[in-house]
Structure formats: structure tokens, C-alpha cells
C-alpha positions as CSV (number, residue, x, y, z in Angstrom):
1,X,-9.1,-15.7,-7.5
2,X,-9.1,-13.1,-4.7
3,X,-5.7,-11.3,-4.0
4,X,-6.7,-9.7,-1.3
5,X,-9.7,-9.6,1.6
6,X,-10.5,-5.8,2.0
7,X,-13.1,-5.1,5.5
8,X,-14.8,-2.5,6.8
9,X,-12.9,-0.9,9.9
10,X,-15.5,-1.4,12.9
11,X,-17.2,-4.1,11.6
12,X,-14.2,-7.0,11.1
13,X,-13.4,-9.3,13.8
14,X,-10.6,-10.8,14.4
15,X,-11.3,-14.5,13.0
16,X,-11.9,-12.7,9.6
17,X,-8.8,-10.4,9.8
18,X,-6.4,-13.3,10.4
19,X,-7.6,-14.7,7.6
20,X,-6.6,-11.9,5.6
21,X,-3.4,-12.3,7.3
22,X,-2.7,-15.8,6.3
23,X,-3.4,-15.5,2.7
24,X,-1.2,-12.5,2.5
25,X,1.4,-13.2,0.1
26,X,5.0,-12.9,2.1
27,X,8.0,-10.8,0.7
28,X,11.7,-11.2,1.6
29,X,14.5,-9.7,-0.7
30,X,11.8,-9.2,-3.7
31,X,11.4,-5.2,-3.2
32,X,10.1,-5.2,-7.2
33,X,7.4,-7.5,-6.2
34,X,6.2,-6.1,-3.2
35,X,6.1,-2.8,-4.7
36,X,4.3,-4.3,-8.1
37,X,2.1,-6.1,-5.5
38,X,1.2,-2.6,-3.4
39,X,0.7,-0.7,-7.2
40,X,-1.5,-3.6,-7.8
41,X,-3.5,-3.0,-4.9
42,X,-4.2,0.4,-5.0
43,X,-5.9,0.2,-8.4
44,X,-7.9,-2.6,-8.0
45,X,-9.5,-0.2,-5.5
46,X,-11.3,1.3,-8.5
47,X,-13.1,-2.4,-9.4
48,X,-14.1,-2.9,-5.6
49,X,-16.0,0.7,-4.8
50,X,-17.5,0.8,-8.4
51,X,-18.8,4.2,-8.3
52,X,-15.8,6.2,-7.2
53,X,-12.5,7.2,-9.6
54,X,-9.3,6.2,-7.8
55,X,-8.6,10.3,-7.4
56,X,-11.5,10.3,-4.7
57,X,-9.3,8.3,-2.4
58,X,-7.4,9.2,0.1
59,X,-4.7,6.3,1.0
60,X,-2.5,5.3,4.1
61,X,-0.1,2.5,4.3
62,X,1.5,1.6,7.4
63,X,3.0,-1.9,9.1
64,X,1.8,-4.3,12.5
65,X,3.0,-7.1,13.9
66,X,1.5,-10.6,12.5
67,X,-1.5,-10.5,14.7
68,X,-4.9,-9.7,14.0
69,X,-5.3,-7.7,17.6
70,X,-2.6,-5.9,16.9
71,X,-3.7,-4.9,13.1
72,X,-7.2,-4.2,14.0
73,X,-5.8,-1.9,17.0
74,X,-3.6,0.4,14.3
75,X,-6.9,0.2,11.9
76,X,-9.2,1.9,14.8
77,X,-6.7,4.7,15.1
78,X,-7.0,5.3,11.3
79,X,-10.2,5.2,11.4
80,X,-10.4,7.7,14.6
81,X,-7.6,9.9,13.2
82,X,-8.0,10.0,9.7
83,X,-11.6,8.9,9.1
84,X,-10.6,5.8,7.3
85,X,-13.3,3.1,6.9
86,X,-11.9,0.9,4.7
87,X,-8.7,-1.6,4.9
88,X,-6.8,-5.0,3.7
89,X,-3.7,-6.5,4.4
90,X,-1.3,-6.0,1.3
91,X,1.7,-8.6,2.3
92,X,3.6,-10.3,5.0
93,X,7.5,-9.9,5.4
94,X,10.2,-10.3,8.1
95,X,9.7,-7.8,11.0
96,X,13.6,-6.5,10.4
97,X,12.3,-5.7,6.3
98,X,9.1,-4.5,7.0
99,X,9.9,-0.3,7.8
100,X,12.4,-0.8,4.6
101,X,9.3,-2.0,2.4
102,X,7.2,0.6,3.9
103,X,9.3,3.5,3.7
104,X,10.5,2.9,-0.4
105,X,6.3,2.5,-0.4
106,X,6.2,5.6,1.0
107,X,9.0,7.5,-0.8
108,X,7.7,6.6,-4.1
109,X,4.2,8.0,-3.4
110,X,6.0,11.1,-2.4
111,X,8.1,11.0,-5.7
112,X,4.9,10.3,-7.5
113,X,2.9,12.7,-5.7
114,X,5.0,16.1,-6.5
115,X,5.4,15.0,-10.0
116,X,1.2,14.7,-10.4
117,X,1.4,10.9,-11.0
118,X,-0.4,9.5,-8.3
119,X,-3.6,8.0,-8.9
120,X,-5.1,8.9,-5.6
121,X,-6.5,11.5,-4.1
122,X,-3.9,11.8,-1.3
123,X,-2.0,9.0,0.0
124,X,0.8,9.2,3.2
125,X,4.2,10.3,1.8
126,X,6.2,10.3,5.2
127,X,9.6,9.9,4.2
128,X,10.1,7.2,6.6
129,X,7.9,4.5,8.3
130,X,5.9,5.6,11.4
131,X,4.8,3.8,14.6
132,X,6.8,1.2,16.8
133,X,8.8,-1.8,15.7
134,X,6.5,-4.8,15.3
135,X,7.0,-7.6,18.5
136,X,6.7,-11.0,16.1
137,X,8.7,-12.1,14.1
138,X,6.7,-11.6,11.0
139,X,5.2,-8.4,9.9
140,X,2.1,-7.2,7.5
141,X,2.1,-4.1,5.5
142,X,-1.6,-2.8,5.4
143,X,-3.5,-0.3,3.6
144,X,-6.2,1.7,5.2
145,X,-8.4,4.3,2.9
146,X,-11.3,6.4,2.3
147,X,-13.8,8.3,0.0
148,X,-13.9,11.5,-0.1
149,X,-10.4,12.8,0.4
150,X,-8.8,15.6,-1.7
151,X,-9.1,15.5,-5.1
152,X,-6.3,15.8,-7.2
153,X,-5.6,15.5,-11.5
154,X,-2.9,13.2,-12.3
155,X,-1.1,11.9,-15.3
156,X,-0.2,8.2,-15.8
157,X,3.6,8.2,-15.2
158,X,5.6,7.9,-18.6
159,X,8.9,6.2,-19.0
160,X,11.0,9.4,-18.0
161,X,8.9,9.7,-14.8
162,X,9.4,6.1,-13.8
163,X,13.3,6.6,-14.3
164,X,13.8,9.5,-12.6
165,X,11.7,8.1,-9.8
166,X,13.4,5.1,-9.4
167,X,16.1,7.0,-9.8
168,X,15.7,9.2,-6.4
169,X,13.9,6.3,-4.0
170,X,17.3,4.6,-4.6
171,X,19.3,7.6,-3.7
172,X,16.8,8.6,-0.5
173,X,17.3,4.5,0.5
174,X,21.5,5.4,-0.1
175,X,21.9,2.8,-2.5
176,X,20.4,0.2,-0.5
177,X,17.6,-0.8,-3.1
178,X,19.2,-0.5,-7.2
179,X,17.5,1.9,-9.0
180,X,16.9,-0.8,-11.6
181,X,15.5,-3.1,-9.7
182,X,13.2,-0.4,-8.2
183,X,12.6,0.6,-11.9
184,X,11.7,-2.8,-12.6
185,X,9.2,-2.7,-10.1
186,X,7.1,0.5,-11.3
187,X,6.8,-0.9,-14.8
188,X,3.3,-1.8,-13.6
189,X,2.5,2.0,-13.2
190,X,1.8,2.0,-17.2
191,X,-0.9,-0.1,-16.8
192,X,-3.4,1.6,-14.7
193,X,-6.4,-0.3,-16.3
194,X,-5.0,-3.3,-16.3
195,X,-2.6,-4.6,-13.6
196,X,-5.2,-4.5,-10.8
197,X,-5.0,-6.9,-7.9
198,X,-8.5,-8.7,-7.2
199,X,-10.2,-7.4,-4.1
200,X,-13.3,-8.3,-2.4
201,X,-15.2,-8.0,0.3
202,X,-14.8,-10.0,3.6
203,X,-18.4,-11.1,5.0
204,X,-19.1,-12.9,7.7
């Protein structure tokens, strides 16, 4: 079964994209799953470009509104910006959740990041979400990448790094996610090789 529809950026339209859309998997109160779903993500990228390690990726995650214009319209300016050809949609939330899913995303790349724990090349690690409120109702976190990016050595994250990361997200977010449910969450970081969503390519 296919978790997730990834395109190339210039190439999808947007029949294909809001199909993407529609199977995303939506997220209210369950942080822990969306972030298990995200971590999920990310290494299944290894499966889907074959001959490339995970640390020759360069990562971005960022939020839209529920349409596919919209989406496609914040993929192009990765893609302009950042040289990002790649993309998928990683879940669907309310609008008002949304920058709070994408900025503990974001703060526990960071966390990972300084401590050499993250599996990517580079990935964002602005310490809060970026870009203007989405207009409907429902929102989609994405993921846009590439090959190529800077290449950095990491370490899979042992059970004191997971701790202390959880640990800090809660205190950045002021208490507003637990730092055991956050914890709970990034229990899926010890299984690199394993606890990979399924992507595949969207064709037309």
C-alpha cells in the first residue's frame, strides 16, 4: 500500500496533486502521530531514489492551504529558490494546527541537526513556521527535497538523545506539547531501516 504520492515539481498537474491531497492522512490533536508519520516519510526517501543515501538530501517542509493550486504555487518557489525537484504531501490538519505541527517539525530537525542525528543532508530548521496563514479551512504539511545538498555524518539518535530532545521541543513550544508525548513520538527515530513510509511515484 502506498503512504504517500511523491511528484516531480514541474511536471505534476493539478488533477494528480489533489489526489495526493485526498489520500493524505489528516492530524488533529495526535502530535506523536504526525511527527511518527513525518520521520516515516523522510526515510522512506532512501527506498524511492534507490541510488542515493538519505545524507545526500537536502529537505524542506512547509504548509498550504487544501488546494492543489495553492500547493503547486509554494512547490515552484522551492523549486526556484532552493532547487528542489522533488515533493509529496505528508498530512492534512486544521488550518489553526497546522504552523503548530510544522514548527515542533521544524524544532526537532533543529534539535536533531546540532546534535548530528539527522539523517539528511540538510533539512529547514527555522524555529518557527514560515509563509502566510492558509485561507481554507484545512491545511497540508508538504515536503519538498533534493539531491545533492550538503553532506553531513550522522549518528542514529540513542535513547538519551531522544530524551533530551523531546525534552527541549516541549520547552521551545512552552509546555504546550508534553515532552512525553513528544518523546513518544520519536521512538520511531531508532528504526531507521525499518519504519519507512511507502512512497511512489505519481504518473500520469
Amino acid at each position: 500500500m502506498i503512504d504517500h504520492l511523491a511528484y516531480v515539481i514541474g511536471e505534476v498537474d493539478e488533477k494528480r496533486l489533489w489526489m495526493g491531497i485526498q489520500n493524505a492522512r489528516h492530524y488533529g490533536v495526535k502530535v506523536a502521530g504526525a511527527i511518527k508519520r513525518t520521520i516515516r516519510a523522510i526515510h522512506g526517501l532512501e527506498d524511492l531514489i534507490e541510488s542515493h543515501d538519505l545524507k545526500s538530501l537536502e529537505i524542506y517542509l512547509g504548509r498550504s492551504s487544501e488546494s492543489s493550486k495553492h500547493v503547486m504555487n509554494r512547490w515552484k518557489a522551492h523549486n526556484k529558490k532552493f532547487g528542489h525537484k522533488y515533493a509529496t504531501v505528508l498530512f492534512a490538519c486544521e488550518a489553526g494546527r497546522a504552523q503548530f505541527l510544522e514548527e515542533i517539525a521544524l524544532r526537532v530537525l533543529d534539535k536533531l541537526k546540532r546534535r548530528g542525528a539527522l539523517c539528511v543532508g540538510n533539512a529547514n530548521t527555522a524555529k518557527d513556521g514560515r509563509g502566510r496563514p492558509p485561507k481554507s479551512e484545512t491545511a497540508v504539511v508538504y515536503m519538498t527535497w533534493r539531491i545533492g545538498g550538503e553532506i553531513r555524518e550522522w549518528e542514529k539518535p540513542n535513547a538519551d538523545v531522544i530524551k533530551d530532545v523531546a525534552r527541549k521541543v516541549s520547552q521551545d513550544m512552552a509546555g504546550a506539547i508534553p515532552r512525553l508525548q513528544l518523546e513518544g513520538g520519536l521512538q520511531i527515530l531508532k528504526k531507521v531501516r525499518t519504519a519507512k513510509a511507502k512512497l511512489d511515484w505519481s504518473r500520469p
